[in-house]
C-alpha positions in Angstrom: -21.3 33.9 -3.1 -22.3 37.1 -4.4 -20.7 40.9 -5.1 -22.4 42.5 -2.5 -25.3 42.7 -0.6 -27.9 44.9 -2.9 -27.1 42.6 -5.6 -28.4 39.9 -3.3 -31.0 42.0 -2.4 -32.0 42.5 -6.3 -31.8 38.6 -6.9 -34.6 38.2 -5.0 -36.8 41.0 -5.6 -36.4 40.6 -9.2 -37.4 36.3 -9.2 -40.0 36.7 -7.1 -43.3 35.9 -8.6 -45.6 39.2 -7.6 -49.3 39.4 -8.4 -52.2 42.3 -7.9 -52.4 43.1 -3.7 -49.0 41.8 -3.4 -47.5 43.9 -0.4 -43.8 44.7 0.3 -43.4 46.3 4.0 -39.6 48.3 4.8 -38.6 50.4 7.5 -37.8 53.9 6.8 -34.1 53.1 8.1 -33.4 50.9 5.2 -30.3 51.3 3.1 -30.8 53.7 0.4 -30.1 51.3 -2.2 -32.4 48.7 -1.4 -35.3 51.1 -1.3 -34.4 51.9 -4.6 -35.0 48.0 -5.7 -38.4 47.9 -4.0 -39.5 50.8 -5.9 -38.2 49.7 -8.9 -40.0 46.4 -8.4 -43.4 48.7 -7.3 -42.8 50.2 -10.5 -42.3 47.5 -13.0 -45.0 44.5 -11.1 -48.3 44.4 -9.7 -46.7 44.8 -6.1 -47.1 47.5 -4.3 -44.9 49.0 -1.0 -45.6 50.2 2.0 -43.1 52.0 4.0 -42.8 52.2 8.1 -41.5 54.8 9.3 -39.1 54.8 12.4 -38.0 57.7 14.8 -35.5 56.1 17.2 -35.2 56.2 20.1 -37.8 53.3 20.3 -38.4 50.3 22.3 -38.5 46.6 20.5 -41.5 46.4 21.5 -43.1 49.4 19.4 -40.9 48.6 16.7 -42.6 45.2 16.6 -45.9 46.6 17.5 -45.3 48.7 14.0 -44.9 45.7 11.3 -47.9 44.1 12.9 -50.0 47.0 12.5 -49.4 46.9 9.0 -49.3 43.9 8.3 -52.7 43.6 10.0 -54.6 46.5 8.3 -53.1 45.4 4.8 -54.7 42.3 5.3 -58.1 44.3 6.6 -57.6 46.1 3.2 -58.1 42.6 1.1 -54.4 42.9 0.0 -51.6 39.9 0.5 -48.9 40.8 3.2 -46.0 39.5 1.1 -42.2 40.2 2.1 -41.0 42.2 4.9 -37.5 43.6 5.0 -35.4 44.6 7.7 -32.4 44.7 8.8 -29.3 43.2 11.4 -28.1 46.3 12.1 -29.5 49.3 10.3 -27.0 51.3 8.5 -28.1 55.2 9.3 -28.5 55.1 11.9 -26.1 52.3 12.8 -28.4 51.0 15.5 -29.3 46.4 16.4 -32.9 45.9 15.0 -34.6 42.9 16.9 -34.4 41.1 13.7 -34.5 37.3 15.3 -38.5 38.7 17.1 -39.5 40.5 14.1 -38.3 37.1 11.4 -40.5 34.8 13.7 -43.2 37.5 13.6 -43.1 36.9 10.3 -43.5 33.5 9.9 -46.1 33.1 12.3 -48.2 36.4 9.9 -46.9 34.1 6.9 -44.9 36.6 5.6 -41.5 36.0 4.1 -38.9 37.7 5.8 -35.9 39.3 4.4 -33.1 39.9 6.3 -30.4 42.3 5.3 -27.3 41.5 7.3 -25.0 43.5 5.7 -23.5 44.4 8.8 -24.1 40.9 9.7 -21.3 38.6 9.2 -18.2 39.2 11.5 -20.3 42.2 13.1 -22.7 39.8 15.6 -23.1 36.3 16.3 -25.7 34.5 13.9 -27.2 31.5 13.7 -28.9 30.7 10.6 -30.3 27.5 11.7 -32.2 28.9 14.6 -33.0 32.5 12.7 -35.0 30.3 10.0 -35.2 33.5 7.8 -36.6 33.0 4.3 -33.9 35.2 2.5 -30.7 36.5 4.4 -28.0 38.0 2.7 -24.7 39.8 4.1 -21.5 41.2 3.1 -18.2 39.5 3.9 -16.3 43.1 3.1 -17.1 44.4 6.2 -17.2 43.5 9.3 -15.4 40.3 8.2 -12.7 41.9 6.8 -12.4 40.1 3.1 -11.5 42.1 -0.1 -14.2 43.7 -1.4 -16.6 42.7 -3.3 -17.3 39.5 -1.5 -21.1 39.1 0.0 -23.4 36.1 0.9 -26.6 35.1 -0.2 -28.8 32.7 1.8 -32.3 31.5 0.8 -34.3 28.6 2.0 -34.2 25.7 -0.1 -37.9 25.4 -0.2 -37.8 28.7 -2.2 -34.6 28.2 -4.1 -36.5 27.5 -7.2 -38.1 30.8 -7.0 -34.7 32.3 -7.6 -34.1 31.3 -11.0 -31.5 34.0 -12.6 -29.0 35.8 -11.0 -28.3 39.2 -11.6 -26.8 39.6 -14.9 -28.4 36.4 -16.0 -25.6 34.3 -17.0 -24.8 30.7 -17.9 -25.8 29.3 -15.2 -29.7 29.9 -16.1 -31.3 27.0 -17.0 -34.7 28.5 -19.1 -37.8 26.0 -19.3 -37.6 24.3 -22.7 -40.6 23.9 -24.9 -41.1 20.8 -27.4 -38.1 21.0 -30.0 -36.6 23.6 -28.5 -32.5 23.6 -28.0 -30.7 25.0 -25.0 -27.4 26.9 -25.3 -25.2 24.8 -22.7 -22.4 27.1 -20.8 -19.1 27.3 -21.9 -17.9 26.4 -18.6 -17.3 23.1 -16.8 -20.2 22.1 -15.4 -21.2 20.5 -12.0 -24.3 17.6 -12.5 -24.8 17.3 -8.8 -25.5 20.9 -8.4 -28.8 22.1 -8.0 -30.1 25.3 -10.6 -30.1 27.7 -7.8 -26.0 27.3 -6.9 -25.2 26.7 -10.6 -27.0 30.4 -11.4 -24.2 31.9 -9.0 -20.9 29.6 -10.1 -20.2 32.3 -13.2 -21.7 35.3 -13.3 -19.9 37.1 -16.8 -16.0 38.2 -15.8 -16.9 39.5 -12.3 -13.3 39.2 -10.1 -14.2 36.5 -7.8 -11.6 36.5 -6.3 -12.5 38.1 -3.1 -14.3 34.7 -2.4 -11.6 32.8 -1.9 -10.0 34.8 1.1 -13.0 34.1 3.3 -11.2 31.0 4.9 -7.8 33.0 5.0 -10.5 35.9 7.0 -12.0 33.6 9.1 -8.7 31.9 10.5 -7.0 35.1 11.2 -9.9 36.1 13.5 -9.7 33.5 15.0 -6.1 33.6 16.1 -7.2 36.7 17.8 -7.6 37.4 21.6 -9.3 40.1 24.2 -10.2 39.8 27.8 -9.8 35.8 27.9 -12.1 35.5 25.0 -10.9 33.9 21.6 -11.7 34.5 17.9 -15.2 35.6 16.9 -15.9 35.9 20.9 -12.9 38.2 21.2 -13.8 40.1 18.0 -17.9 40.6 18.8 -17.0 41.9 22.4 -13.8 44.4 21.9 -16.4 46.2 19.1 -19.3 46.0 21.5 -17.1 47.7 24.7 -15.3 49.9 22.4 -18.3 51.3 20.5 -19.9 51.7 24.0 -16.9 53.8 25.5 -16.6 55.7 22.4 -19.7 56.5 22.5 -19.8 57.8 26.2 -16.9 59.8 25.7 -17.9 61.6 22.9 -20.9 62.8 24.1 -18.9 63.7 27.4 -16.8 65.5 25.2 -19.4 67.9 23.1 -21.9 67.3 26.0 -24.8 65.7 24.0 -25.9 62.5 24.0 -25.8 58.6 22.5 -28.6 57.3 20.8 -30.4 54.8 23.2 -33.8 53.4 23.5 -32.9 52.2 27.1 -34.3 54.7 28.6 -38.1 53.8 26.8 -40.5 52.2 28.0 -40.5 48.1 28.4 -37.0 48.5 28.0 -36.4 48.2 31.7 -32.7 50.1 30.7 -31.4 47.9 28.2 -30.2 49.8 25.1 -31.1 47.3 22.4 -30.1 49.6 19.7 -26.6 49.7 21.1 -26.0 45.6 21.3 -23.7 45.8 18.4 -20.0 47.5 17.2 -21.6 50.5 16.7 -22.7 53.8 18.4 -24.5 57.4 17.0 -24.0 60.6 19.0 -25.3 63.6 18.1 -23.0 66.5 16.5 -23.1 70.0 18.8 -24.7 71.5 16.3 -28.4 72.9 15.9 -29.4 72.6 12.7 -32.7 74.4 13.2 -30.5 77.3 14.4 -27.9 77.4 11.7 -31.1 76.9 9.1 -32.5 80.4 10.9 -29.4 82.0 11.3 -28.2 82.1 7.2 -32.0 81.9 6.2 -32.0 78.7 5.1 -35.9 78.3 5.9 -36.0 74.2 5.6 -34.5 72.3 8.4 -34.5 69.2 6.4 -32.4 70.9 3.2 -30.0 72.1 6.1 -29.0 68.7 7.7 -28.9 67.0 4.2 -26.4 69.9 3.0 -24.1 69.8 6.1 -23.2 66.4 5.9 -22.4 66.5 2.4 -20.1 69.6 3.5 -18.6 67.5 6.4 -18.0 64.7 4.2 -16.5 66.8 1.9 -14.2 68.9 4.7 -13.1 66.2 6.5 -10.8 65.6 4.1 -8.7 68.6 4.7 -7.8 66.8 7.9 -7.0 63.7 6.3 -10.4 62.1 7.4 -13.8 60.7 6.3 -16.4 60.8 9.4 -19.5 59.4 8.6 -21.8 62.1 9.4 -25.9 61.8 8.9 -29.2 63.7 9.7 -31.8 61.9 11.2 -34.8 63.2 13.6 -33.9 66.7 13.3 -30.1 66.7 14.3 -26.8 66.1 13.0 -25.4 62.4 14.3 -22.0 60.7 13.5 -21.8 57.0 13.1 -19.2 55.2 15.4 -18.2 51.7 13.5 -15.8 50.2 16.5 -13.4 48.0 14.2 -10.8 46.2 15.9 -7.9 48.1 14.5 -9.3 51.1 15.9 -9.0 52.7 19.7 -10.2 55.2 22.0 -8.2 57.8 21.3 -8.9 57.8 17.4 -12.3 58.3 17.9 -10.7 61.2 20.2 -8.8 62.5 17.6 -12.1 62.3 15.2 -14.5 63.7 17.9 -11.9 66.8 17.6 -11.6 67.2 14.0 -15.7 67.4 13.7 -15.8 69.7 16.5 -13.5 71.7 14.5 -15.9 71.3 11.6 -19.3 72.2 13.6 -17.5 75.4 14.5 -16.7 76.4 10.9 -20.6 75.4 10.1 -21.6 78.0 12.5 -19.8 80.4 11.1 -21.8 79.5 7.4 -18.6 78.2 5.9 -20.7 75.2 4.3 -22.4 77.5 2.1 -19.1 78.1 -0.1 -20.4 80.5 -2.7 -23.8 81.0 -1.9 -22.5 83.0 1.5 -21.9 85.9 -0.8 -25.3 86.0 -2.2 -26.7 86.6 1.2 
């Protein structure tokens, strides 16, 4: 058990062994925070990274197609494919990768493949056992509905040894000891039969841990829970999978635009992969080229990022937080369906960002600089 999923993330980047040619592949979806860490580790090892960029809507197949391209012409290059990272479910935009295709195209590239489920646990059904990733990690805070901080961190035990420190390092590292050397032992009770990879996690400085032990207390309230003769994690998975799905539909009925969906693509024979999960993204009914024009704003880009830092900032006159992003050249809000949650407060929402876009037309989001104009 771990604080949260970057700190998972930053265990393993940091252990890992890297050497000259090493190459690290992401997606340009990836969470902000973990790009961060593989450009911190770019900077401070021989490893490089190579980024891969992704404008949805896009079949699996493409997206696949992508990491093997690279992979392919890094090896052409002489350099050492080396991790790939990717996610369950992306987090903007909020979207199912085919993570179980592109782990096993990993391992037959001999890549390692890291997973980053932190919208993994309580949010789909996983399997460990049949994924066979080499490093997963996901929060418990989430979708699983434990106190924060409270995340998991998975690695296979042929590569536990790799993973030698957490992050602090804390008691629980056991250094290699030269001739005469002495080891300072830990101050806390200490477990012989476990292995130096759990005993790195078991006390990490005075982090509250106590997050960890509501997991069971989580896990047996869900599954008390029912929907449409389904039970527990069955009833949970499938009320957030219809509900984001009708959200969805209705919102963009309601500002007549549309939901992000790669069923209409190509080998997708109208499946919306991206939307096989609790959440949906529909985009805003606003132009952000046009507003950019309109108040002279030249860059598009600047535009979007500015807006949703406005909206994220106004909502809270209504008593709200919508989680509002720029992607692809528009203006999208994330739908997380949680089970406390109903049509008609994603109603409510659609109404109060409405309300927003129509004060953004009317250059409100430029607070001071409107007078300067």
């Amino acid at each position: 058990m771990i604080q949260n999923a970057t700190t998972g993330f930053s265990v393993v980047l940091r252990n890992l062994p890297w050497s000259a040619g090493d190459t690290i592949f992401y997606f340009s979806t990836i969470y902000g925070g973990c790009e961060k860490s593989i450009q911190f580790t770019a900077e401070t090892t021989p490893a490089t990274a190579q980024r891969i960029p992704l404008a949805y809507p896009l079949s699996d197949a493409a997206l696949l197609a992508q990491l093997h391209s690279a992979i392919t012409a890094t090896r052409a290059q002489g350099l050492r494919p080396r991790l790939a990272v990717f996610d369950t479910v992306s987090s903007m935009p909020g979207v199912r990768m085919p993570f179980e295709a592109l782990t096993a195209l990993c391992r037959a590239e001999g890549v390692l493949s890291f997973v980053d489920g932190a919208h993994g646990a309580g949010h789909l059904p996983l399997d460990l056992a049949r994924l066979d990733p080499d490093f997963f990690v996901s929060n418990a805070h989430k979708w699983l509905m434990v106190p924060r901080p409270c995340a998991v961190l998975y690695v296979r035990e042929a590569l536990q040894p790799l993973i030698r420190s957490s992050v602090p390092t804390s008691h629980g590292f056991r250094p290699s000891v030269r001739p005469g050397e002495k080891v300072r032992g830990s101050p806390m009770p200490v477990d012989e039969t476990e292995t130096a990879f759990v005993a790195n996690f078991a006390f990490v400085g005075t982090l509250d841990t106590s997050p960890y032990i509501c997991v069971p207390a989580a896990v047996e309230w869900r599954a008390r829970l029912r929907w449409e003769g389904k039970t527990g994690e069955e009833a949970v998975v499938a009320y957030g999978m219809w509900l984001a799905r009708a959200v969805g539909r209705r919102v963009a009925e309601m500002w007549g635009t549309e939901v992000l969906s790669n069923g209409g693509c190509e080998g997708q024979e109208g499946r919306d992969t991206l939307g096989e999960c609790c959440m949906s993204n529909v985009r805003l009914p606003l132009d952000v080229a046009s507003i950019a024009e309109k108040w002279n704003r030249g860059d598009v880009d600047s535009t979007g990022a500015k807006l949703v830092i406005w909206m994220g900032n106004t909502g809270l006159e209504y008593g709200t937080f919508v989680q509002t992003y720029y992607y692809v050249g528009a203006l999208w809000w994330r739908i997380s369906a949680q089970i406390y949650l109903e049509l008609k407060d994603f109603e409510w929402g659609a109404n109060v960002i409405e309300k927003m876009c129509d004060r953004a037309e009317k250059g409100e989001w430029m607070g001071k600089e409107r007078s300067k104009l």
